[in-house]
C-alpha positions in Angstrom: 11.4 -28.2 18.8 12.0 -25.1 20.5 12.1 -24.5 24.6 8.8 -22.6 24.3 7.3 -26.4 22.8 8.9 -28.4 25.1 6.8 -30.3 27.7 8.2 -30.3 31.6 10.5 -27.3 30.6 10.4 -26.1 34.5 11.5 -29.3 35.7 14.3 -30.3 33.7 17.8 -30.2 35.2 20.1 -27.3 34.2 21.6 -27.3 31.2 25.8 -26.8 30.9 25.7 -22.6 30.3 28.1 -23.0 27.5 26.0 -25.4 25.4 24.0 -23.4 23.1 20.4 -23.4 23.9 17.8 -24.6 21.1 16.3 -20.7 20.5 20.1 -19.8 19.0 19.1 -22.0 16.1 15.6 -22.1 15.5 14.9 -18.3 15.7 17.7 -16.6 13.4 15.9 -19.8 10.5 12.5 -19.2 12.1 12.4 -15.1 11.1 14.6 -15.7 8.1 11.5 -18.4 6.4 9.0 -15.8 7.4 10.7 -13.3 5.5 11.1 -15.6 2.6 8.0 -16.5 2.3 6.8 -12.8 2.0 8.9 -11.9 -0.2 7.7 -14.8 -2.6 4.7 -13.8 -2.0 5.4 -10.7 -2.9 6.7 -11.7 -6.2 3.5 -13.8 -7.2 1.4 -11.1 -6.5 3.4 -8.9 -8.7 3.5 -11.3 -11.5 0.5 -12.6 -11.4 -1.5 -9.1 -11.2 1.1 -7.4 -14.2 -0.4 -10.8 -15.8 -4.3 -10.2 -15.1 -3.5 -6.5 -16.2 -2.1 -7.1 -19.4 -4.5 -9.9 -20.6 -7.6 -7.7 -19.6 -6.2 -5.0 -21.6 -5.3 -7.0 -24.5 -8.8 -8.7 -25.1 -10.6 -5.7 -24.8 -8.3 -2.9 -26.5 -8.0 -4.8 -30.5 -11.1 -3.1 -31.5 -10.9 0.5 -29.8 -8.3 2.5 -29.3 -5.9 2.9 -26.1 -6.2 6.0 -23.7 -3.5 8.5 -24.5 -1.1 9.9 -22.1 -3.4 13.0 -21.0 -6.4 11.0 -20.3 -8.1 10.1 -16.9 -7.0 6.4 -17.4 -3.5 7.0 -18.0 -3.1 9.8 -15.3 -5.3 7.5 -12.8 -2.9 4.3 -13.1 0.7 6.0 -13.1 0.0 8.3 -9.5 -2.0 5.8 -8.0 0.7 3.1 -8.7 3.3 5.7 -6.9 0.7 6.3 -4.3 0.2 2.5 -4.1 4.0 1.9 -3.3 4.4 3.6 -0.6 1.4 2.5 1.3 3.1 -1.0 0.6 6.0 0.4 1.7 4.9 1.4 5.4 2.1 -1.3 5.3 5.7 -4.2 5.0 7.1 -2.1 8.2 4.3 -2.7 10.6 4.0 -6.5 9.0 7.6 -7.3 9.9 7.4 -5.3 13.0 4.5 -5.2 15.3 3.5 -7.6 17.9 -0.1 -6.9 17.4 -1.8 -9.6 15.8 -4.8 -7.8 14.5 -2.9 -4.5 12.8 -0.3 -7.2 11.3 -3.5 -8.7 9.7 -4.3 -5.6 8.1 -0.5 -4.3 7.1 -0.9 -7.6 5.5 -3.8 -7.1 3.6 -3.4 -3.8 2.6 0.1 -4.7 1.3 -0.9 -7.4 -0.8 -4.2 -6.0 -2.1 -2.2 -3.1 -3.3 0.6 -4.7 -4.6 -1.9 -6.8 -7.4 -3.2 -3.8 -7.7 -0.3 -1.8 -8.8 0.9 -4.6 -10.6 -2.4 -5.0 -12.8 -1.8 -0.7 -13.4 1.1 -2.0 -14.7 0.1 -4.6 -17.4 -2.0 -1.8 -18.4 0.2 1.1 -18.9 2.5 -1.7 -20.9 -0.4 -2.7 -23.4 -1.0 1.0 -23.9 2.4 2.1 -24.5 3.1 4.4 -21.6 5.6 4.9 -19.0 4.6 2.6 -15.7 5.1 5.8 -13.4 5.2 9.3 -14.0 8.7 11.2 -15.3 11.0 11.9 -12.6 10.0 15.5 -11.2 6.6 15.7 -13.0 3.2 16.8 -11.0 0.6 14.9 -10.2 -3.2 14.8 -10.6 -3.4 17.3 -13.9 -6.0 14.8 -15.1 -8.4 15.2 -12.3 -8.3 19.0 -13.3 -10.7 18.9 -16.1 -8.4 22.0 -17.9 -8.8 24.2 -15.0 -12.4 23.8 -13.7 -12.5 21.1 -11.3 -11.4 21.0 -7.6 -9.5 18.7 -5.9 -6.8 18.4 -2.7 -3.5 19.9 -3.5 -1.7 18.0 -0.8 -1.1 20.7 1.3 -4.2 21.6 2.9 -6.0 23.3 0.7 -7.5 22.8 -2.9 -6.3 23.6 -6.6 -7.3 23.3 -10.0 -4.3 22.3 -11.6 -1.3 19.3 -10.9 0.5 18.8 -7.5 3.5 18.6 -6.5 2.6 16.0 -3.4 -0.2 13.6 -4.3 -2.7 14.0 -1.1 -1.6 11.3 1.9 1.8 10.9 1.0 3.9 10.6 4.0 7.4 12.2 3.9 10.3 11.0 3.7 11.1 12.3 7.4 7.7 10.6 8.3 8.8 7.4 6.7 11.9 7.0 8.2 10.7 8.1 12.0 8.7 4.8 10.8 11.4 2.5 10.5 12.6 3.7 13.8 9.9 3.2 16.1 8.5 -0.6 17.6 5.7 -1.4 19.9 3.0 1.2 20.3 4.8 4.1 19.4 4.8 2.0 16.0 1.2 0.7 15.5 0.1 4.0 16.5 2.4 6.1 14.3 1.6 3.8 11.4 -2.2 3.6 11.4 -2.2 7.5 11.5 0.2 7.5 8.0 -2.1 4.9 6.9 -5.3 6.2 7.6 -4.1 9.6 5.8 -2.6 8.0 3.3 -5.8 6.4 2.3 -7.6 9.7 2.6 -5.5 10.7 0.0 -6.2 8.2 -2.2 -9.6 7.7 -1.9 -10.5 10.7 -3.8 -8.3 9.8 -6.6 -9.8 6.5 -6.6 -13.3 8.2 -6.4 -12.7 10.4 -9.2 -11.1 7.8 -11.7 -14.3 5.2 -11.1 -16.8 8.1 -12.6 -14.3 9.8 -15.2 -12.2 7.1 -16.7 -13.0 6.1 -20.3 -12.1 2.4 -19.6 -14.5 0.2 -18.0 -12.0 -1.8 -16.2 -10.2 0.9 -15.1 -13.5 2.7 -13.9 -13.5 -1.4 -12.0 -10.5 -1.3 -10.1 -11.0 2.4 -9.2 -14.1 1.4 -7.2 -12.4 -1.5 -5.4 -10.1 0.9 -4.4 -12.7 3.2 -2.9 -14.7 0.2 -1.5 -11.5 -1.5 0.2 -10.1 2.1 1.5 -13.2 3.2 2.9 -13.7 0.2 4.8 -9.9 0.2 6.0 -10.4 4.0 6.8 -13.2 3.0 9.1 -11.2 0.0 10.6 -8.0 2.2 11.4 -10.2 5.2 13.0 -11.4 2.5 15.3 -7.8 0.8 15.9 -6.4 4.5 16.5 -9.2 5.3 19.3 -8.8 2.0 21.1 -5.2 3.0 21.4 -6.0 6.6 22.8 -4.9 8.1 20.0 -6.2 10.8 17.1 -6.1 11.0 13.6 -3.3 12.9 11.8 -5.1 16.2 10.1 -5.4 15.7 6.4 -3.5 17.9 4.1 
């Protein structure tokens, strides 16, 4: 029981000062089960979404034929799994971090909705045949350009036709690492803005994928993805004003 649980606390008699005191063992145990636990967690959800991603694919794929490496499914599954990383990424920092109930809440579900996400990407890209992520170096988003004629963000600001270097959201590594930095509100604040862009970023990759891809489970999880960032876009904008501050712009 710890001093915090202890009834009559303010009228017990001193203690010797060279006794250690009950919070010397219970919170180094306390934080290190917490972390556990995640991390398990962590571990299911990965499993258990490669799992659900692999036997989808397999009971629908005998009869037709799997997407190649150039199509909207493929492209779709490898950069969103990349974009999908490092939201889980930052989304672990704040969940570890802050002292805000509520924005630990939804670090937390954003973290594990996207991990059995990524992790049913996965089990797809492994019944197809291709590469889990993208080759070291290549661009991303040359299936959302329709050979030249259709618009998207080029991560920078403005639009282009073709593959990006920077998917649109990503934070950078400088960003990130200001991240890991930071506690209290300087944290909540700095993460729901990387968030909230980040999820700008990937909604229209998400949007694009659910009316393109050729696979109807794809074209599935795509929409999830718009429905669950677009609500958590709208929850963040809130959570940002209530703290005074703005929106990042997004590139």
């Amino acid at each position: 029981m710890t001093e915090r649980e202890q009834p009559g606390l303010d009228e017990m008699p001193e203690v010797d000062t060279d006794e250690p005191e009950d919070d010397d063992y219970d919170e180094a145990p306390s934080n290190t089960s917490r972390v556990l636990v995640f991390v398990a967690a962590a571990i299911v959800l990965l499993l258990v979404g490669a799992a659900i991603g692999m036997l989808v694919t397999l009971s629908r794929t005998e009869s037709t034929a799997a997407p190649d490496a150039a199509s909207v499914d493929v492209g779709f599954a490898q950069d969103m799994r990349v974009h999908h990383l490092q939201a889980v990424t930052m989304a672990g920092l704040e969940r570890d971090r802050t002292t805000d109930p509520v924005l630990r809440g939804i670090a937390f579900d954003i973290e594990s909705t996207q991990l059995t996400q990524l992790s049913e990407m996965a089990g797809w890209l492994t019944v197809w045949g291709q590469p889990d992520l993208p080759a070291p170096g290549a661009a991303h988003m040359g299936w959302m350009s329709e050979g030249g004629k259709h618009q998207h963000s080029n991560g920078a600001g403005g639009t282009t036709t073709g593959p990006v270097q920077r998917m649109p959201g990503m934070a950078t590594t400088d960003e990130v690492n200001q991240l890991r930095k930071l506690s209290g509100k300087d944290l909540d604040v700095l993460f729901l803005q990387l968030m909230l862009r980040h999820h700008q970023g990937g909604l229209e990759m998400a949007q694009y994928a659910a009316e393109h891809a050729s696979v109807p489970y794809v074209r599935n999880l795509a929409q999830k993805v718009v429905s669950s960032q677009d609500n958590e876009i709208k929850l963040m904008t809130q959570y940002l004003s209530q703290r005074g501050a703005k929106p990042l712009p997004f590139p």
